[in-house]
C-alpha positions in Angstrom: -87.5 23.1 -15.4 -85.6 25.5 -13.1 -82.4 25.1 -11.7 -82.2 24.4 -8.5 -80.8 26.7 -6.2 -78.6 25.7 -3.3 -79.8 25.9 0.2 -78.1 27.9 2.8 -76.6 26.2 5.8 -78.6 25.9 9.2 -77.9 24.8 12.6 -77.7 21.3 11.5 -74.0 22.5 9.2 -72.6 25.3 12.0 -70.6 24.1 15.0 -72.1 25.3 17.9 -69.7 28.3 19.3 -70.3 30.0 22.7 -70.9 33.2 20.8 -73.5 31.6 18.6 -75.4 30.2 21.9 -74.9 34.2 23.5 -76.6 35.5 20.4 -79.5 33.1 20.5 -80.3 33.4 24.3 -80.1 37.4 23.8 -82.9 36.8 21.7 -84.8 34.5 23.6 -84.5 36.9 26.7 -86.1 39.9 24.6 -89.1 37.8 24.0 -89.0 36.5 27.8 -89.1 40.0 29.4 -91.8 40.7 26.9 -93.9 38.1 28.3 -92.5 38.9 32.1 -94.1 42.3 31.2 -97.7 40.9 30.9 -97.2 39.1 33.9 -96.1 42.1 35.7 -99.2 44.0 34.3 -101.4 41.3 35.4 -99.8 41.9 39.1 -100.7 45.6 38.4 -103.8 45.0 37.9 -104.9 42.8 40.4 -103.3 45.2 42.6 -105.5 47.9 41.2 -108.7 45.7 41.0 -109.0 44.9 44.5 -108.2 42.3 47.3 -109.8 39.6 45.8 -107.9 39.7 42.4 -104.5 41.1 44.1 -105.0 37.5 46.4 -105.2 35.6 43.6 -102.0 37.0 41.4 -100.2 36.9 45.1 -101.0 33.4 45.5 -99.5 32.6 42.2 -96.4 34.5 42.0 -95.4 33.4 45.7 -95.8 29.5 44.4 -93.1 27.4 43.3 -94.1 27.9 39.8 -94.4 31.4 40.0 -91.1 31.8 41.7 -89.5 30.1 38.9 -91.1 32.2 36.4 -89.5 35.4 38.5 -86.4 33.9 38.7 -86.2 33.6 35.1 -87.9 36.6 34.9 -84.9 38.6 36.7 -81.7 36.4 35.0 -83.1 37.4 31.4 -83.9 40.9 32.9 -79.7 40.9 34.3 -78.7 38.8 30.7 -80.1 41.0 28.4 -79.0 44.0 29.8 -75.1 42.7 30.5 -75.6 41.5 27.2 -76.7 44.6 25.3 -73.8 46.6 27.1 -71.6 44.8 25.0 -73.3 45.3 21.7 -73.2 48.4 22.8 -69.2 48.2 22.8 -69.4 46.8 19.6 -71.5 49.3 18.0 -68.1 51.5 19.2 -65.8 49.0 17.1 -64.7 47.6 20.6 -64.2 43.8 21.9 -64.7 42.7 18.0 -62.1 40.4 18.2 -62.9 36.5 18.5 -61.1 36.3 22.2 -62.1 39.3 23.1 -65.8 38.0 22.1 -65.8 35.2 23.8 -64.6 36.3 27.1 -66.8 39.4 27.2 -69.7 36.9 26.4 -68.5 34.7 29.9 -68.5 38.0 31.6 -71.6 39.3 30.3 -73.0 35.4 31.3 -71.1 35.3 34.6 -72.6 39.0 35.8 -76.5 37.8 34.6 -75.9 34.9 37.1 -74.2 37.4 40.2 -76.7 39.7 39.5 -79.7 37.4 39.9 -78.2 36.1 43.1 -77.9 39.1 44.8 -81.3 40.5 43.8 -82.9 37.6 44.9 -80.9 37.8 48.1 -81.8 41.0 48.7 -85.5 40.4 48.0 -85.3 37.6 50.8 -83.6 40.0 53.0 -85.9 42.6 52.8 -89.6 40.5 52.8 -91.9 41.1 54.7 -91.0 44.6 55.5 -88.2 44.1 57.1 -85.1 47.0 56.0 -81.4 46.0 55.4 
């Protein structure tokens, strides 16, 4: 009969660090703009197919639903990208250290949540047609 072997630890073992929570969301924002993707390709193409189809994808993006999904949509859009900027320090041997992690990760947080704000304002400004 074999020995057996030890398991590794899982979440259930680790402390949850802010760091660890960073890491994970980074990951679940790559597969959320992958998805946003489709939806925006679905918006293309109603927009391509005609008034009909571009009426319906209209009619669900402008819903409260739909709004949500764009508003998720843009934070993991601002996330990921504030987020991958400081991988990208890393890759450099920068901001390694454990402080240095950790407040680079509330920035990186921090600017996702400015960022959406401000796009979304913007957006609201400028519906309808009407310029800054």
């Amino acid at each position: 009969m074999p020995t057996p072997r030890p398991l590794s630890p899982h979440l259930q073992v680790y402390r949850w660090q802010w760091t660890m929570v960073l890491s994970i969301l980074h990951r679940v924002t790559g597969i959320s703009l992958g998805l946003g993707t489709v939806l925006l390709a679905w918006w293309l193409l109603a927009a391509a197919t005609g008034p009909g189809a571009f009426a319906v994808a209209r009619a669900f993006i402008g819903s409260i639903p739909g709004r949500l999904v764009l508003l998720s949509f843009t934070f993991a859009l601002f996330f990921h990208l504030a987020n991958g900027v400081r991988h990208l320090f890393w890759d450099f041997g920068m901001g390694l250290e454990r402080h240095t992690a950790r407040r680079s990760g509330w920035i990186a947080f921090l600017a996702a949540i400015v960022l959406t704000v401000v796009a979304w304002e913007l957006g609201y400004l400028m519906r309808d047609g009407a310029a800054l």
